[in-house]
N, C-alpha and C positions, 0 to 999 in steps of 0.2 A: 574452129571448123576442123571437123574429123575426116579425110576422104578416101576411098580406095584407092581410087582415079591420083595419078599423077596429076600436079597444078602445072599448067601451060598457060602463060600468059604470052598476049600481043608483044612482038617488037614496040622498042622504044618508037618515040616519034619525035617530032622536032619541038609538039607544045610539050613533050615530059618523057620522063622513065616511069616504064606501068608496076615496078617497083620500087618502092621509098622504105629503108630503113632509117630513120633519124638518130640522129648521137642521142644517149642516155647515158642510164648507169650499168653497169656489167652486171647481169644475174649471179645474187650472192650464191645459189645452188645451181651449175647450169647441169642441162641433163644432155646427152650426148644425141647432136643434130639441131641445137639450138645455134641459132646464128642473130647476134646484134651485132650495133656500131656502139665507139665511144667516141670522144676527143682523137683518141690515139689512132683509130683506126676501123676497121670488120674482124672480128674473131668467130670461129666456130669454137663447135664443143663436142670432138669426133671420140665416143667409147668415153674413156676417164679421161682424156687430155682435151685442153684450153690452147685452140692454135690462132697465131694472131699476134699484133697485127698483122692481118694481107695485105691491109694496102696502109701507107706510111703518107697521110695526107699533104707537109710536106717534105717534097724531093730534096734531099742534101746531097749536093757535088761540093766538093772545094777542091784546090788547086794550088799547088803555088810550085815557082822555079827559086834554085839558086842560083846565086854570082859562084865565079872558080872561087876557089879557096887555098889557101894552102895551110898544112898542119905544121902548129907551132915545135919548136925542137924536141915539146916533151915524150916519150915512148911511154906506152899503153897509158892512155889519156882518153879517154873520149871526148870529141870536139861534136858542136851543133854542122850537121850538114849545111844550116840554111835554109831550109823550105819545111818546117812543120808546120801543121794546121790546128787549129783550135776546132774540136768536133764539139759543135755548136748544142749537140740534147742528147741526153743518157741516150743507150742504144748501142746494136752490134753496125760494125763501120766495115766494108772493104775497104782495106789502104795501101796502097801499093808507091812503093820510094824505088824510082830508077838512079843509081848512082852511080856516071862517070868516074874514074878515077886512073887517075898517074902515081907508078911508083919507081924507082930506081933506085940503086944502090950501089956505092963501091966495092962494099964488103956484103958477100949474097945471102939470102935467108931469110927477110923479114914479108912481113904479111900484111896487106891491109885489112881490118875487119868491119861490117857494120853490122849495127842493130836497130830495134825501134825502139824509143825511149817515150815516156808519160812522163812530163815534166811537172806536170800538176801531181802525180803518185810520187814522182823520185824513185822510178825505178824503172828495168827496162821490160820488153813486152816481150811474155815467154817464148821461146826458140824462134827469136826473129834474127840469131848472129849468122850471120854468113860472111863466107871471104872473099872479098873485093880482088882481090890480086895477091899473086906471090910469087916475089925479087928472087928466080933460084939459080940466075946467072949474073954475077957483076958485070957491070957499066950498062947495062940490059933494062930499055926502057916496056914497062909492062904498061898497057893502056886496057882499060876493062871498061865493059859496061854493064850493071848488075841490076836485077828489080829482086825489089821482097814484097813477095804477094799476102800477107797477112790478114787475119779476120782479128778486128780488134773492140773490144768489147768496153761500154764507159758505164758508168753506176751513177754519175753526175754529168751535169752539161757543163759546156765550156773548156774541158781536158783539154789541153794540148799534147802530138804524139810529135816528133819530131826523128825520123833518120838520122843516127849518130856516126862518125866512122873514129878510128883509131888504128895507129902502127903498133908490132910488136916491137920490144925491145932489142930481137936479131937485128941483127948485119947495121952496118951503117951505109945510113940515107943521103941521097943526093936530088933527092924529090919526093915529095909526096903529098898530093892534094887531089880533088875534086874539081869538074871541070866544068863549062859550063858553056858550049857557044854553037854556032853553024854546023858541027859536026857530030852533036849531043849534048843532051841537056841533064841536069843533077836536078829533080823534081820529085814531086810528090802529088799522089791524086787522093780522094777519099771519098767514100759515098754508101750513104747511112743504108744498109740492109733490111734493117729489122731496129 
């Protein structure tokens, strides 16, 4: 059906929606203004680009907290924070890791650093390093609390991303760990975008 006339349809009702797209197959040539569903989701077909899914039929949140921790004597190590998640279907993910952390030092200089690491790739997630804290007065206890807001993207289901921290090899340590109780928590959120 071809019309001038804009299509206005009646509000839904409670026996139904007065529009039904059902899941299919994606149009192998779509022409721009074509709008299906698949499995995945609703895509349009706006000019030359395929936008879609809009809607992500299901919702992924995950969650997890860590216990404190402390870092073992080695300098520039990367240690597991504790709270990664396993992003359960390919897709782009917001994942944001709030990490508590204590530093001290007798000898001053050293830095805490974190990142986000794909333990499934063995490798870390590009420019997620930021610095947790940094000891630039001895006996001087530095208490931080940091989030990395990242958009993180899987190509396979099941990936685990995990928040990693590590000290520099400056000054010498009289603490240095991740913390986790009443007063803040060393966590991790995520939740599928796209």
């Amino acid at each position: 059906m071809i019309s001038e006339s804009p299509l206005i349809l009646p509000g839904s009702v409670a026996a139904g929606a007065q529009l039904r797209l059902p899941p299919g197959t994606a149009p192998s040539a779509p022409v721009s203004g074509d709008v299906w569903t698949t499995a995945a989701g609703l895509f349009v077909r706006i000019g030359t680009a395929t936008i879609g899914p809009l809607f992500i039929p299901t919702a992924t949140r995950l969650q997890a907290t860590a216990a404190s921790a402390v870092l073992a004597a080695a300098n520039s190590t990367w240690y597991d924070a504790g709270c990664g998640l396993v992003l359960p279907d390919a897709g782009t993910y917001f994942f944001s890791a709030t990490i508590r952390s204590w530093v001290a030092q007798s000898a001053p200089g050293g830095t805490l650093l974190a990142r986000l690491y794909n333990t499934s790739t063995g490798a870390a997630i590009a420019n997620s390093e930021t610095r947790l804290a940094y000891a630039g007065v001895a006996s001087t206890d530095y208490l931080t609390t940091t989030t990395i807001n990242m958009l993180v993207t899987t190509t396979v289901a099941g990936q685990t991303v995990r928040p990693e921290i590590s000290r520099t090899a400056t000054g010498t340590y009289s603490a240095a760990q991740t913390q986790t109780d009443a007063n803040g928590r060393t966590r991790s959120l995520a939740f599928r975008i796209a």
